[in-house]
ZAMARGU-4260 file (C-alpha; in steps of 0.2 Angstrom, whole numbers, plus 5000, padded with zeros to 4 digits):
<rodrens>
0) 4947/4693/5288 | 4939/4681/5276 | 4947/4663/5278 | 4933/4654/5269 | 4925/4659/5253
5) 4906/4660/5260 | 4894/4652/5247 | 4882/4661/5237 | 4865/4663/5241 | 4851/4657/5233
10) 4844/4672/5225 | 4839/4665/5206 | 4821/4669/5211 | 4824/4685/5220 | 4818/4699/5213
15) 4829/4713/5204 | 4829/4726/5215 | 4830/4715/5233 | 4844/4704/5224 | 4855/4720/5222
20) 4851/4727/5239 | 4854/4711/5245 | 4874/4709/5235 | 4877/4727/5243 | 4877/4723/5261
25) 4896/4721/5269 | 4904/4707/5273 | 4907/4711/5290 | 4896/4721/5296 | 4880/4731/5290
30) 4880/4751/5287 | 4875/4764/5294 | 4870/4781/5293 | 4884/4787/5308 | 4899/4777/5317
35) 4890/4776/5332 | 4879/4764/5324 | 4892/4756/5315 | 4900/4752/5332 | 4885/4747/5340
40) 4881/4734/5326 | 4900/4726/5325 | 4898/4726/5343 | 4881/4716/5344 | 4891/4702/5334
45) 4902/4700/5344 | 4893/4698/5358 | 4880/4687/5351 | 4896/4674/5342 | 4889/4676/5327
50) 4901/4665/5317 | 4901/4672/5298 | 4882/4671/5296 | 4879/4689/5287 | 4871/4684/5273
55) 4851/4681/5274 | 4846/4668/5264 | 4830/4670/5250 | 4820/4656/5246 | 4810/4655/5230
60) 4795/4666/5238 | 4796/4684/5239 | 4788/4686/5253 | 4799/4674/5267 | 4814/4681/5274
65) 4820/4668/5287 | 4829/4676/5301 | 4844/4668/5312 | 4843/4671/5329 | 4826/4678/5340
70) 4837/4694/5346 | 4845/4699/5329 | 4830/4701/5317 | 4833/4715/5306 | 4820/4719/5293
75) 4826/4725/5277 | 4816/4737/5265 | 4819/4744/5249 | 4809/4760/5245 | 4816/4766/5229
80) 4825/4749/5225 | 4842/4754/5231 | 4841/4760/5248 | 4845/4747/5264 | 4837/4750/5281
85) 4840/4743/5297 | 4831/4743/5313 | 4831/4736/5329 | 4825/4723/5338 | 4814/4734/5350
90) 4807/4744/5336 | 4808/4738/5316 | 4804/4718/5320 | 4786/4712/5318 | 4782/4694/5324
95) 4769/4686/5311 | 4767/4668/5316 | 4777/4654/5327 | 4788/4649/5311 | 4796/4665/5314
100) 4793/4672/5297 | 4799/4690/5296 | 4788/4700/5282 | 4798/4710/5272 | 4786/4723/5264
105) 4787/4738/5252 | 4777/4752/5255 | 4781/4761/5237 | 4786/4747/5226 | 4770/4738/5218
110) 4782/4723/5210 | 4784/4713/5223 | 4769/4699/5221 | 4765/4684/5231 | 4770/4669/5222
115) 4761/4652/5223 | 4756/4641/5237 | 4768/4627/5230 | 4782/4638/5227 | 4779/4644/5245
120) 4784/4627/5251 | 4799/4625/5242 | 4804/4642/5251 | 4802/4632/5267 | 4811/4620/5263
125) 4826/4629/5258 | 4824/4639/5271 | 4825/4626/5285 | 4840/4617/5277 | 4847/4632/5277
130) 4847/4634/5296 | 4854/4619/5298 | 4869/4621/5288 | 4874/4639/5295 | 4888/4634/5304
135) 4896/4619/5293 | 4896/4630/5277 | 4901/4648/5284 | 4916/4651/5293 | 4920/4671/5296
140) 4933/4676/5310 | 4928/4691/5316 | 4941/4705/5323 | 4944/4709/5339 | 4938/4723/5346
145) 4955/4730/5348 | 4959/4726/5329 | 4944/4736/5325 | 4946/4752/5336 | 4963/4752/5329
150) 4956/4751/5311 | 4943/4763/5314 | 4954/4777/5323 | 4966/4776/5306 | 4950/4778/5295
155) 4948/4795/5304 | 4965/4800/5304 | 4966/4797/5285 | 4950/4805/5283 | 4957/4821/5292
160) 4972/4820/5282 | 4963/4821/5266 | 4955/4836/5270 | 4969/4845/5276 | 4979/4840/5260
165) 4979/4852/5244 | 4967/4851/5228 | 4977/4843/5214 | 4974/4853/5198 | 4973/4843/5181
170) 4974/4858/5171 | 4977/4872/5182 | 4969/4890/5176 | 4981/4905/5168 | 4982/4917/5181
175) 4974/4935/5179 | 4989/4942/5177 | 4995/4931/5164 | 4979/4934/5151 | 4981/4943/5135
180) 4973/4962/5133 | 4967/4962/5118 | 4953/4974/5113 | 4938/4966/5099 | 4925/4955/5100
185) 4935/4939/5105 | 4945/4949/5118 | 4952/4946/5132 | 4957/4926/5125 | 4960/4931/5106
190) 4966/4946/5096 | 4954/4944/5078 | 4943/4931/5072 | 4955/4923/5060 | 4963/4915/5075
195) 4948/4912/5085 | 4941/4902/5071 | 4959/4894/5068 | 4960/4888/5085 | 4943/4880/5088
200) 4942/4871/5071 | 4962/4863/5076 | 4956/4856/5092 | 4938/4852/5086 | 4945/4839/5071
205) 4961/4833/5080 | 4970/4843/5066 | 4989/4838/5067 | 5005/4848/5068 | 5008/4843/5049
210) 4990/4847/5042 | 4991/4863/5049 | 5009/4868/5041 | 5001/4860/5025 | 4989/4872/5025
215) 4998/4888/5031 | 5010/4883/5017 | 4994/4884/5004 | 4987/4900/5013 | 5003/4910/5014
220) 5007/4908/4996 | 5007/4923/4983 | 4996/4913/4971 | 4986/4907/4982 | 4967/4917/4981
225) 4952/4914/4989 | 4939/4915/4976 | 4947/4898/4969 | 4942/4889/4985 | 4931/4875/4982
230) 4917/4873/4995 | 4911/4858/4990 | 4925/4841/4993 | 4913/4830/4983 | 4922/4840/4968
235) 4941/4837/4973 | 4936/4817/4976 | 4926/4817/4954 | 4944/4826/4950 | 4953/4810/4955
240) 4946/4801/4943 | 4954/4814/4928 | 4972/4811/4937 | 4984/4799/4927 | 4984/4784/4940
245) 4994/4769/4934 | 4982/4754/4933 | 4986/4740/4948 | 4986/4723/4941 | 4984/4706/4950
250) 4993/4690/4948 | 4994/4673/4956 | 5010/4667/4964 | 5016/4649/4974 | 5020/4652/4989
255) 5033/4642/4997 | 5028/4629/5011 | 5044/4632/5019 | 5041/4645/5026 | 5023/4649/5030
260) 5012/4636/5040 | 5004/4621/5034 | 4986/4630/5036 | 4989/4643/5023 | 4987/4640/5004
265) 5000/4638/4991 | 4997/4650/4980 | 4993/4669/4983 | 4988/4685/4974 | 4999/4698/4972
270) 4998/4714/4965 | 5011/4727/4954 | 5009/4741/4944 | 5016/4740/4927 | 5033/4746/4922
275) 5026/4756/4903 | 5015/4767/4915 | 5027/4772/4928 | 5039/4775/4914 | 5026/4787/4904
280) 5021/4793/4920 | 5038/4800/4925 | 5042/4807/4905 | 5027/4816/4907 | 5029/4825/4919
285) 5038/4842/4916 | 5045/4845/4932 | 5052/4829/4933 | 5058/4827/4916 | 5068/4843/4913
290) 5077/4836/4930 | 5080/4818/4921 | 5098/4820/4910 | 5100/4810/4893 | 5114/4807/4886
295) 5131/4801/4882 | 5143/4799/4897 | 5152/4814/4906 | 5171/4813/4907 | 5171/4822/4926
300) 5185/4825/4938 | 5171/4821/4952 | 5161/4804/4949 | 5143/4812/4959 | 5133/4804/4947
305) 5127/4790/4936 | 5133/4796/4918 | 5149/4800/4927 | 5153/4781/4928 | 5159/4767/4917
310) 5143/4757/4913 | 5134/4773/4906 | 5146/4778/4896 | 5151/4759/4887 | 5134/4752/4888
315) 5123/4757/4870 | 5108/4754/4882 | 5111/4771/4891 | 5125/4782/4884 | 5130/4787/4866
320) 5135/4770/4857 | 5144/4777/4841 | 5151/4795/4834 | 5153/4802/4815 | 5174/4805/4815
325) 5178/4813/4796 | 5163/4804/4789 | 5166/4787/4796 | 5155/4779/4810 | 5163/4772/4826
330) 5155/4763/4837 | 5160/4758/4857 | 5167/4742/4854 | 5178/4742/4838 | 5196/4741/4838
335) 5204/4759/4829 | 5222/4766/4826 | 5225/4783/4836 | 5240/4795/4837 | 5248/4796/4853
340) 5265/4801/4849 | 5264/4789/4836 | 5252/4776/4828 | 5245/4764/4840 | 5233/4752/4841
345) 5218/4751/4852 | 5200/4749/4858 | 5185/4761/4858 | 5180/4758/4877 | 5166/4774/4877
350) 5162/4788/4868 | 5160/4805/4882 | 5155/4821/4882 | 5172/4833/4894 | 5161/4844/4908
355) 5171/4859/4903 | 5169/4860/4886 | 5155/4851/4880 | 5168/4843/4868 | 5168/4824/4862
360) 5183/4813/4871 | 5187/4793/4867 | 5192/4781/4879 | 5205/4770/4874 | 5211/4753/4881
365) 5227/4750/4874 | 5230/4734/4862 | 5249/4728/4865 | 5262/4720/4852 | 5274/4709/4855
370) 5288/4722/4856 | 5276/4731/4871 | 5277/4716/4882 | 5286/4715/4898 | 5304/4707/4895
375) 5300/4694/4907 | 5284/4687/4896 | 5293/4687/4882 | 5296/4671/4873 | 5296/4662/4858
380) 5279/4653/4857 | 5272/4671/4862 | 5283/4680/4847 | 5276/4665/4835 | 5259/4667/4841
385) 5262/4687/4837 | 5265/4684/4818 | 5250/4677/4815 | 5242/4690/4821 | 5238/4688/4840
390) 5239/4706/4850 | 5236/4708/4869 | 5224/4717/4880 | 5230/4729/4892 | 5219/4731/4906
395) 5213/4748/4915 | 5221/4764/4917 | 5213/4769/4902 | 5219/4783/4890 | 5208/4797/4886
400) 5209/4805/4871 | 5203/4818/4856 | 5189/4813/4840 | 5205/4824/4833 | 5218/4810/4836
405) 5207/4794/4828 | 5216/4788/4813 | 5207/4775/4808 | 5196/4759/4811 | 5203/4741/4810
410) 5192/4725/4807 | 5189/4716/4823 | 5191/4698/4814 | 5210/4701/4811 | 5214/4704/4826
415) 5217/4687/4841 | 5218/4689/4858 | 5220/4676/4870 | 5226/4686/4886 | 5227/4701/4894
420) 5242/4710/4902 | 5236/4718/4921 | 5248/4723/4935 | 5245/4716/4952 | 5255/4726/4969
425) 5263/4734/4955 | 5270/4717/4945 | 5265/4714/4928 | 5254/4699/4926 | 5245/4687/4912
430) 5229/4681/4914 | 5217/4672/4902 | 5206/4684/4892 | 5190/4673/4897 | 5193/4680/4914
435) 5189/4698/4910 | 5169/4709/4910 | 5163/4708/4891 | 5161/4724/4881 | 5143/4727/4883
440) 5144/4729/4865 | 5147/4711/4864 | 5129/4705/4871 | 5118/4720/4867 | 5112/4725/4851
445) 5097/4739/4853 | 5085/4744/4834 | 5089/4762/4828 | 5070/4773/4831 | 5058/4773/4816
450) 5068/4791/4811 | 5081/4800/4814 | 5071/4816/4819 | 5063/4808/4832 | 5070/4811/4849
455) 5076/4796/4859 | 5076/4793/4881 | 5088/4783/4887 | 5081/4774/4903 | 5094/4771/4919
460) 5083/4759/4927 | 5089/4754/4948 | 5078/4739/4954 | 5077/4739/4974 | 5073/4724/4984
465) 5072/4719/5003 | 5062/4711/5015 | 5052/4722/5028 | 5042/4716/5041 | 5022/4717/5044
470) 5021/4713/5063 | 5032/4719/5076 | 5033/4704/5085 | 5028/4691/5071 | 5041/4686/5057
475) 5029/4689/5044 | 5039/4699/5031 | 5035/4705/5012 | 5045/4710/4998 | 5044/4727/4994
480) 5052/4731/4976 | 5055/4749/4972 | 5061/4756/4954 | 5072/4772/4954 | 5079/4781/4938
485) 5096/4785/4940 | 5096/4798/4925 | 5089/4812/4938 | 5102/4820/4950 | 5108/4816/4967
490) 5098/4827/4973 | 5082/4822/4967 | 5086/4803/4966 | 5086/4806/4986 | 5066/4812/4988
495) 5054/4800/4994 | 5043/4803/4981 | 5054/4799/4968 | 5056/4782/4972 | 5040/4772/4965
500) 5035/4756/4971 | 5033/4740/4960 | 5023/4730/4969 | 5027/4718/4986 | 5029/4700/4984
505) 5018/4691/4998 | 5028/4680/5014 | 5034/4665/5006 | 5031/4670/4987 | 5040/4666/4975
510) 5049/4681/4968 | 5052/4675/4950 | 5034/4673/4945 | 5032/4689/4955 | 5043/4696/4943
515) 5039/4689/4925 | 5027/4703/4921 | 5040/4716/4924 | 5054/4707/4913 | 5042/4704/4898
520) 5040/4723/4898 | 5058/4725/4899 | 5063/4715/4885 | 5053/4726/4876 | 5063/4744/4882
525) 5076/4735/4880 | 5076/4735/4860 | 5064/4752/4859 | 5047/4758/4859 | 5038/4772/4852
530) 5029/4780/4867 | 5021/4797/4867 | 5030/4809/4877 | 5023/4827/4881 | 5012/4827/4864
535) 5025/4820/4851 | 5031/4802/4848 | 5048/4798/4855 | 5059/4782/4855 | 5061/4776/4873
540) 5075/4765/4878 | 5075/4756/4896 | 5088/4745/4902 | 5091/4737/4921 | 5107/4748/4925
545) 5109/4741/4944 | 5102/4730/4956 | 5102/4736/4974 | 5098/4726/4988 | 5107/4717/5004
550) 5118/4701/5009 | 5103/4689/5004 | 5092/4695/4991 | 5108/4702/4982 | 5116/4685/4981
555) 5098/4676/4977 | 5096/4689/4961 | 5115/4682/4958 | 5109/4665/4957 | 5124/4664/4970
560) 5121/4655/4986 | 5121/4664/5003 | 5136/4673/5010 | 5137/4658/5023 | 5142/4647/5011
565) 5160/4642/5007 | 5159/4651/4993 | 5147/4664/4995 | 5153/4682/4988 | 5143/4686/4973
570) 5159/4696/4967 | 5172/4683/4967 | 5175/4665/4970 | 5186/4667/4986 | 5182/4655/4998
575) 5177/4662/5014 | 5194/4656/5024 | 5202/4669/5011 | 5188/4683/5010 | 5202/4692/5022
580) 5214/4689/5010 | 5222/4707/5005 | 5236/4700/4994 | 5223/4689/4984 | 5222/4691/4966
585) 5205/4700/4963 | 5204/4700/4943 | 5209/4680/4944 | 5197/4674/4957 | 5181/4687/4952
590) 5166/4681/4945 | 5163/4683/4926 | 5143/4682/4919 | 5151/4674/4902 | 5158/4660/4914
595) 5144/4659/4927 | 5133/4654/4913 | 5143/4637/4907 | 5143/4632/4925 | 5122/4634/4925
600) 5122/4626/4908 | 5134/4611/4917 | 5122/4610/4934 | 5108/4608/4924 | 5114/4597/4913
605) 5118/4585/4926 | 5105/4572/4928 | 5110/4565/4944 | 5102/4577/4958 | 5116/4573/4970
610) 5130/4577/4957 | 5120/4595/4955 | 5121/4597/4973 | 5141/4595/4973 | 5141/4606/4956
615) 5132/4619/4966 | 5145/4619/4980 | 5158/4619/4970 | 5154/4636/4960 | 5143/4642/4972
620) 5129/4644/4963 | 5110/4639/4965 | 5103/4627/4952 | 5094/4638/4940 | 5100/4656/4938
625) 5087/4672/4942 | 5075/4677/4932 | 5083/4695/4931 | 5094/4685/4920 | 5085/4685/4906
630) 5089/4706/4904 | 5103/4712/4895 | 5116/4715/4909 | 5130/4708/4917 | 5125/4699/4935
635) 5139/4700/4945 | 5145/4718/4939 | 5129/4726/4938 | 5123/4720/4956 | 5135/4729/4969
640) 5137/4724/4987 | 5129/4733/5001 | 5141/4742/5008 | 5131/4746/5026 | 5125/4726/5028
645) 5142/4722/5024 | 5152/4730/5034 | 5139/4737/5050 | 5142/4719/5059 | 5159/4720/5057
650) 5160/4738/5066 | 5149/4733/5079 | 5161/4719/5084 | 5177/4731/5083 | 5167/4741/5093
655) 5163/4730/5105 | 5182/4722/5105 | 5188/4740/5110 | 5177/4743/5123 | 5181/4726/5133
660) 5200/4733/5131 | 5197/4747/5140 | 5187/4739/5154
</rodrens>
């Protein structure tokens, strides 16, 4: 056992081959070619007390190999380089002079060359010190001779042991009775050469499981034939270029020092494809487009898709925004008398087609006179307010009805309503008429297409946004932004390839100037373009229908602070003390886009930064609104809460609550 790290010979002047015969030799003792021998040698040492001097040392010469004691002088020779030989001291030592130099010689190796005579006598020197030093700087203790028998003897057994012990097969051979009998020219391993040629081309180029269904799929087709295969690839990679590619386009953003190190620069590229070529993309493809349903909205028993819904059907950006009745035009948004038993008065909410029949229906919210009020909001400043013309609102259920029972329309500007009647836990209640979602009729005007021959595509546009990160163990995350058109199905809306990717915002960008591009283009869907579609001109119409994304991002597209704030909930106005609150008055404390722009318009008229900060934690807003705010839409209504990020936390900590019950 080593106590004491022996030092390092000086071998920088030793030749290559001698100076790797020389690092091979044993620390303890020198091999052999038998365990006699072995024995013999440990046992020399020990007799001699030979205290850790095993290595020889080199001088700068090549030809001085200074021995350490008179009765242990072992010559060492190297006949190929590699090969260490050791004899004794009756019959391998030759004396040369009385300095007790021992030659070393190599009979077959012409390299070895006598250095000069100045050299020589640095080799002296170091050669003498080195005698001197032996016992100061080495210190080795030996075993005893009972340690090493015992060592030995367990060698031998394990040696024995090995040999009795079984081969251990990596890849064991298929037995003879196990191998196929098939008859050909590939027999006995494979039946044709069809599989032959299969199996060696799939393990020569690593071909994956999928790569080889993909092209089982192509070969097992009926249309598939072999003299259309093309033999040279070069041609599949010049076809690329004739594919309709959407152009990418690069753009400098900011990037926020807040959250990316110091090192890094404050702006960075980002790149994003353009809204136009996705959008004549997907209309130009017929597998896609006859998919894709334009249209007014469908009056369905089961609400499965996106035309089923209310926003479809009442905004003019998506659905059918007005209807010839006996030769008059109505439009979603005008006020009209209907039959219903008798004459009444009401609002045009939509205009939809029924499922069953094909057939026009109108929704109806019904317009109340004073005579329809509840008795209990009855009262003489409301009767006096009635005969000059103010009507109240009735919010939802809405009626349904036939382009049959339409009697006539009625001027919006004779009409006043200040407050709308809505039942809360089934009791009647007035609330303010600023405290209710606007007509999209009300802030969206779209321009008529160039003829009316031409055929017009109405664009149901869903923006997705969420954070993913790069790096497994790295917070390093970037913004993907994904564009999905909710006038296909369910089932195709579902497919990975029908979701197509905007661009990604880089770590710390700012996702506004990310944006810009994408809105300009949308401002102009939003009022028409002529595109060509399938060879003909058409009238495309696009508008931002919803806004998916989770807890933050959703509230940041809001301009609603976080959802840790006191009053985070891009919905309502709750405070988060009352967010459990099942008895709260939803339509009273709900957010209103109408509303949420007069408190921008108040923070930023503030000039007093800390007066802004108290305005912003007041409404719970951010100081500038988001850029998606400059589309025709309506913030709070048209940007839904996740329903997973919402409520997975909260199931997690039932569950855990339940199971530290039981235990």
């Amino acid at each position: 056992m080593l106590r004491n790290k022996p030092r390092k010979a000086n071998i920088a002047a030793i030749p290559f081959r001698i100076c790797n015969n020389f690092r091979r030799l044993p620390n303890r003792f020198l091999l052999s070619d038998n365990d006699d021998n072995e024995k013999m040698v440990q046992k020399d040492f020990e007799d001699d007390n030979i205290s850790g001097e095993e290595y020889n040392e080199y001088g700068d010469g090549d030809d001085d190999l200074e021995q350490r004691s008179d009765d242990d002088h072992i010559e060492q020779r190297s006949d190929n380089g590699d090969d260490l030989e050791q004899r004794s001291n009756d019959d391998h030592l030759e004396q040369r002079n009385d300095n007790d130099h021992l030659e070393q010689r190599n009979d077959n190796d012409d390299d070895l060359e006598q250095r000069s005579n100045n050299e020589e006598g640095d080799t002296n020197m170091i050669s003498t010190s080195s005698e001197n030093e032996t016992e100061s700087d080495y210190i080795m203790s030996l075993e005893s001779d009972e340690d090493y028998e015992t060592m030995s003897s367990d060698n031998e057994e394990r040696h024995d042991s090995d040999i009795s012990e079984e081969k251990l097969f990596v890849d064991e051979a298929l037995a003879k009775d196990k191998l196929p009998s098939f008859d050909g020219d590939f027999a006995p391993y494979f039946q044709n050469l069809t599989t032959a040629a299969l199996f060696c081309w799939i393990y020569k180029h690593n071909i994956s499981t999928n790569a080889y269904e993909d092209l089982v799929d192509i070969i097992m087709r009926p249309e598939f034939n072999r003299d259309h295969i093309v033999k040279n690839i070069q041609r599949f990679r010049s076809w690329r270029e004739r594919l309709p590619l959407p152009s990418i386009s690069a753009k400098s953003i900011s990037i926020s020092s807040k959250k990316t190190p110091s090192t890094l620069k404050d702006s960075k590229m980002a790149y994003q494809l353009s809204i136009s070529d996705i959008i004549w993309n997907v209309l130009n493809n017929p597998s896609l487009l006859k998919e894709m349903y334009f249209g007014a909205g469908v009056d369905s028993k089961t609400k499965s898709e996106y035309w089923h819904g209310t926003l479809w059907a009442e905004s003019p950006l998506f659905g059918q925004e007005q209807l010839m009745i006996s030769g008059e035009i109505y439009q979603c948004g005008d006020f009209v008398y209907y039959y219903d038993n008798e004459r009444k008065l009401g609002r045009l909410r939509a205009i939809l087609l029924n499922e069953e029949n094909q057939q026009y229906r109108l929704r109806i919210q019904k317009v109340l006179d004073y005579s329809d009020l509840p008795g209990n909001f009855k009262g003489e400043l409301r009767q006096n307010r009635s005969l000059s013309g103010e009507v109240w609102l009735q919010d939802e259920p809405f009626l349904t009805i036939t382009t049959s029972q339409i009697s006539e329309k009625v001027a919006a500007d004779t009409l006043r309503i200040t407050e709308i009647l809505y039942k809360h836990h089934t009791h009647w209640r007035i609330r303010d008429a600023t405290f209710s979602y606007q007509h999209p009729s009300e802030y969206i005007s779209i321009r008529q297409p160039p003829s009316p021959t031409i055929p017009v595509y109405k664009l149901f546009l869903d923006i997705y946004y969420d954070d993913f990160g790069t790096f497994r163990n790295v917070y390093h995350s970037l913004g993907g932004v994904y564009v999905q058109f909710e006038n296909m199905p369910a089932r195709q809306r579902k497919l990975l390839k029908n979701h197509f990717v905007l661009g990604f915002v880089p770590f710390g960008g700012n996702f506004n100037e990310f944006m810009l591009p994408f809105i300009s283009e949308m401002k102009e869907f939003e009022q028409g373009k002529l595109m060509e579609v399938n060879g003909q001109d058409a009238w495309v119409i696009a508008g931002l229908g919803v806004v998916t994304a989770d807890l933050p991002q959703g509230n940041d597209m809001c301009g609603v602070l976080r959802h840790n704030a006191n009053k985070g909930c891009r919905t309502c106005t709750a405070s988060r003390e009352s967010l459990t609150n099942f008895s709260q008055d939803v339509p009273a404390t709900s957010r209103y886009h109408h509303i949420t722009d007069d408190q921008f318009k108040e923070i930023f008229d503030e000039p007093a930064t800390t007066r802004q900060r108290r305005l912003c934690t007041e409404f719970g807003l951010r100081t500038k609104p988001s850029i998606l705010d400059r589309l025709l839409r309506e913030r709070h209504l048209q940007t839904p809460q996740d329903v997973y990020h919402a409520t997975a936390g909260k199931i997690g900590r039932l569950l855990k609550l339940t199971y530290d019950l039981r235990i």
